[in-house]
N, C-alpha and C positions, 0 to 999 in steps of 0.2 A: 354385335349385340347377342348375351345370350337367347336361346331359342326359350319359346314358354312351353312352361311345363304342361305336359299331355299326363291326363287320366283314362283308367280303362272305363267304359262306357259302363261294364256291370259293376264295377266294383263303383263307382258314382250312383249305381241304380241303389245298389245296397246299403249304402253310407245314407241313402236320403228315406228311403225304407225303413230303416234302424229308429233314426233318428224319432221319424214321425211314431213308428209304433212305440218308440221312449217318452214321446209327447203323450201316449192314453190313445192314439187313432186304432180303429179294428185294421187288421193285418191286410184285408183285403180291398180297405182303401187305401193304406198306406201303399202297396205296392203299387195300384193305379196311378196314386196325384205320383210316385215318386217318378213313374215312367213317363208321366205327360210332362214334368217340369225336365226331366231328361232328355226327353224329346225336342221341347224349345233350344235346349244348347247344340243338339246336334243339328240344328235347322241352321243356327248362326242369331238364333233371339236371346244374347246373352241378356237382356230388361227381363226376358219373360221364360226362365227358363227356373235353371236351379239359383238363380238372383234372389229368388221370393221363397226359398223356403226357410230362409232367418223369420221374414216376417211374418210366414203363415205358423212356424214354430211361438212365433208371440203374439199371434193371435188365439194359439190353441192353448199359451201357457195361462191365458186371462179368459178361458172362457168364450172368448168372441167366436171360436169357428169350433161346429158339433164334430166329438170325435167318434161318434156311433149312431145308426141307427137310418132311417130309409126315409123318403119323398113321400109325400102325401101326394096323392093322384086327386083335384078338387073336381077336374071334368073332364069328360069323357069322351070321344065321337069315333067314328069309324077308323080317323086317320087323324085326330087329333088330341092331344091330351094338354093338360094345364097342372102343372107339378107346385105343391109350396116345395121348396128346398130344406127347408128346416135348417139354415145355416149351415149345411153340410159342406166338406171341402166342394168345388165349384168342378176341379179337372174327373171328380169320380162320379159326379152327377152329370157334368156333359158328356161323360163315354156312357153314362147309361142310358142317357136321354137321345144318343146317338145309335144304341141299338135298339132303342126302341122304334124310334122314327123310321129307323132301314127295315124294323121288320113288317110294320105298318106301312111303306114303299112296296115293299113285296107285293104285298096284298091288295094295296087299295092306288099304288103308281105315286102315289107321296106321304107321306106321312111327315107332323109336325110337332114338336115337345115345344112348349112355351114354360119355363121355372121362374116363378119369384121367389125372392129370399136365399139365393144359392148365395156361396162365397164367392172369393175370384177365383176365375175359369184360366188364367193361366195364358199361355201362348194359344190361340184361335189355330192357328194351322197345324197345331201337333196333332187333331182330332181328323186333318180333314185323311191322312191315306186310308185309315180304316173302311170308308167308305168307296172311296175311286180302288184301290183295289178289289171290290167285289160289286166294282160295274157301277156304282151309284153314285149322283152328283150329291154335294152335302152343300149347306150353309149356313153358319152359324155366324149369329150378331151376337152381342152382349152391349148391357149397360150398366151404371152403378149411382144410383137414385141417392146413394148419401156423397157422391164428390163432383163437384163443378170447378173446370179448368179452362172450360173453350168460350168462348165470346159467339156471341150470332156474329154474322158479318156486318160489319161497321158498328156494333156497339164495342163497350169497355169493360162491362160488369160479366164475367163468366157462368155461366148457365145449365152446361152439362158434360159430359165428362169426354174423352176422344172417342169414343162409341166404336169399335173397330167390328167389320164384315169381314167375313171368311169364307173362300169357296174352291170346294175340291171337284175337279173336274176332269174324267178320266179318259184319254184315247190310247192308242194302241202301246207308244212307248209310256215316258214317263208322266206321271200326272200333271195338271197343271195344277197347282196352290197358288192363289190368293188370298192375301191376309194384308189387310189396309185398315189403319183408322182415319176415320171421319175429319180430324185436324191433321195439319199439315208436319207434325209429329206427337211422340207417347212423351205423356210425363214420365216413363220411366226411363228413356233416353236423354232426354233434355238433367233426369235427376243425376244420371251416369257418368255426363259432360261435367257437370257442375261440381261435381265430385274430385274428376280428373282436372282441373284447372281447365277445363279446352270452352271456347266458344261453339256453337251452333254452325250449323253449313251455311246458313242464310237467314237472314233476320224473321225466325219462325214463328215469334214470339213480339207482346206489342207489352211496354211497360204499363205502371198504372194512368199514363197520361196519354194513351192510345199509340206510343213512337214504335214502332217497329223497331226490335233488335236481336243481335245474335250471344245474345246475353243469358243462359240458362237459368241465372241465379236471381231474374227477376220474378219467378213462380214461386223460389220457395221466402225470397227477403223480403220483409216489408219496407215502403208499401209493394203489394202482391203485383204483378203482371197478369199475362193470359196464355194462354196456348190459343194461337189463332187457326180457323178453319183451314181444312185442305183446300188451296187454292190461294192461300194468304190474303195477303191486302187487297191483290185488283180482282181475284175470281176466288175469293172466299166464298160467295154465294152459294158456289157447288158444294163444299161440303159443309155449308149451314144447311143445307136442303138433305143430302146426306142424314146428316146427323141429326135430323129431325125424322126423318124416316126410319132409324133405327130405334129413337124412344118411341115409335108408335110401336115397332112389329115386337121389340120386348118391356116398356113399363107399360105400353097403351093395351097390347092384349094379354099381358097380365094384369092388368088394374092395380098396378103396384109398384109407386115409382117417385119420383120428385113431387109429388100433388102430396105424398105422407110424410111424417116424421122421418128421420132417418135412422136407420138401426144399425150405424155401421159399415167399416168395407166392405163388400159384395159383390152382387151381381143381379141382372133380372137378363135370364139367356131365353135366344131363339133359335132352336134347332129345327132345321128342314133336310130331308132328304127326299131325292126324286128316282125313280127308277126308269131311266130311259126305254127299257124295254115294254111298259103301260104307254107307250108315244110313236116315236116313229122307230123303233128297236134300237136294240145298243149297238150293233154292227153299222147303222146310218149314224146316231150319235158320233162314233169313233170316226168313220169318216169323214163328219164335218168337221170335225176337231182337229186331226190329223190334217186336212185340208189347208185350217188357219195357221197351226202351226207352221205347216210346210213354208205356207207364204207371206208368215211373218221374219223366218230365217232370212226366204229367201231378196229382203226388199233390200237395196242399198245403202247404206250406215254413213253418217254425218262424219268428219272429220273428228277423231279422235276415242271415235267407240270403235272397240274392236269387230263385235257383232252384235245382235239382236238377241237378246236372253227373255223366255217364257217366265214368266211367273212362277215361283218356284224352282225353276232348273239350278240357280249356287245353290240353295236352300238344302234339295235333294243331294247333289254332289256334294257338299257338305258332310253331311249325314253320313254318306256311303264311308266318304275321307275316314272321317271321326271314329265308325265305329271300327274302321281298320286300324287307326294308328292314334290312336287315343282321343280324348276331348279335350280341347284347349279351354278353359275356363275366363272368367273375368277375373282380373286377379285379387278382387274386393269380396268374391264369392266363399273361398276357405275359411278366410279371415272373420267374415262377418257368424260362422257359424262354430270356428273353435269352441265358444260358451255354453252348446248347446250342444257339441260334444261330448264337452266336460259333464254336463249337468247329467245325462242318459248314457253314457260311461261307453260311447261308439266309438271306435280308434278312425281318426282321420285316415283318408284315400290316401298311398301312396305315389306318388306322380311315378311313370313309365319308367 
């Protein structure tokens, strides 16, 4: 089998940069969203990586996502703020809302950005090393008040979107990354599948007659299907509860969310960071943490796993791979944005 073709990691950063500032975006958030959607691919989130900048490309070509200008601040507090977005790209408003929080952390031991109206935020774990490298725990949710995919547990009619939570968490060696949604997978995997002729790992998904199946193509053919909760059929309840708790921390303390009209793809983000050292210091922090890892390596492994992997650890080694020896892409990725090469006159990446 030939090998797939690998790209250089800046010259992918540039080609998506180009691109955007040939869409009308200011230069300095093009360079941002290009590095956060670059970032998902060197994580291994080819759904949430440079997958989406076709479509954020034709969201910018109709107007739907702002290609200038800054965040309304609506309120204010020591350590907390309340951002409108102004439809602005989602990956350059959650780095800003990420420095802001960390520097509000400083000061006040947490700090919290709550934005309504942002666009989509993109891969949730590309945001979290900025923080765990500079000692500080992050966590960011996201929701999207105009799309429903997921069912409560045991109903049929879908209700809100995978809601995914992210949390960067730093000890001595490599970080830990967590990036989970609320259902028991993204639509933008299941859309991935369905694309590639492939079935599901596990019946993830329940058609429109409540059946359980590993069928992708029952979300997007009518009649419609679900994305069912994390936990599926028997312990869906967990991530119906989940996923209720992340539309309170961002449409509920935004007051801006499925209760309005819908304005569009988006986003309604929750940014938190904490600064260990306002608590019991970051050298205990690292400790404990370093503690669990040690003794999650060290516990005995079921027949057929090799070992015990941290949250984030391929993700990281990943990334390291990648930016040494190129980025392996999805191979629907080049393809899908040739026309918008054409159109903003950017010469396609050369592969390795």
């Amino acid at each position: 089998m030939k090998p797939a073709a690998r790209y250089n990691a800046s010259a992918l950063r540039e080609f998506a940069r180009a691109l955007l500032e040939g869409a009308g975006v200011d230069a300095d958030i093009a360079r941002e969203v290009a590095t956060v959607l670059l970032d998902g691919d060197l994580l291994g989130h080819t759904t949430h990586g440079l997958a989406l900048l076709a479509p954020y490309l034709e969201e910018l070509d109709h107007n739907r996502m702002a290609k200038h200008g800054m965040p309304q601040v609506l309120n204010r507090r020591a350590a907390t703020e309340f951002w409108d977005g102004r439809r602005l790209p989602g990956p350059w408003l959650t780095l800003r809302a990420l420095d802001r929080a960390s520097a509000m952390a400083r000061g006040c031991g947490t700090g919290t950005v709550v934005i309504r109206r942002s666009h989509h935020i993109a891969c949730l774990a590309a945001y979290l090393k900025r923080a765990t490298e500079a000692g500080l725990a992050a966590i960011i949710e996201s929701s999207d008040p105009a799309v429903t995919a997921v069912v409560p547990h045991g109903g049929l009619k879908p209700f809100i979107t995978p809601n995914p939570i992210a949390a960067g968490l730093p000890t001595s060696g490599d970080p830990i990354l967590i990036d989970v949604s609320t259902s028991i997978t993204s639509m933008g995997y299941a859309k991935q599948e369905m694309l590639a002729g492939n079935k599901l790992p596990g019946p993830w998904l329940i058609d429109h007659q409540g059946t359980p199946t590993h069928d992708p193509g029952v979300l997007f053919n009518e009649p419609k299907g679900a994305l069912l909760p994390l936990g599926g059929v028997d312990a869906g309840h967990k991530g119906f509860a989940l996923g209720l708790l992340i539309e309170a921390m961002t449409a509920g303390l935004a007051g801006h969310g499925r209760a309005d009209p819908p304005a569009g793809w988006g986003g309604t983000v929750f940014v938190q960071v904490l600064d260990p050292a306002a608590f019991g210091g970051l050298d205990a922090f690292l400790r404990q943490m370093d503690f669990l890892v040690s003794a999650a390596r060290a516990t005995p492994v079921r027949s057929g796993v090799e070992r015990v992997r941290m949250p984030g650890e391929r993700g990281l080694t990943r990334y390291r791979e990648q930016l040494a020896g190129g980025v392996s892409l999805y191979p629907t990725i080049l393809p899908s944005l040739e026309i918008w090469a054409s159109k903003y006159c950017v010469a396609l990446p050369s592969s390795m």
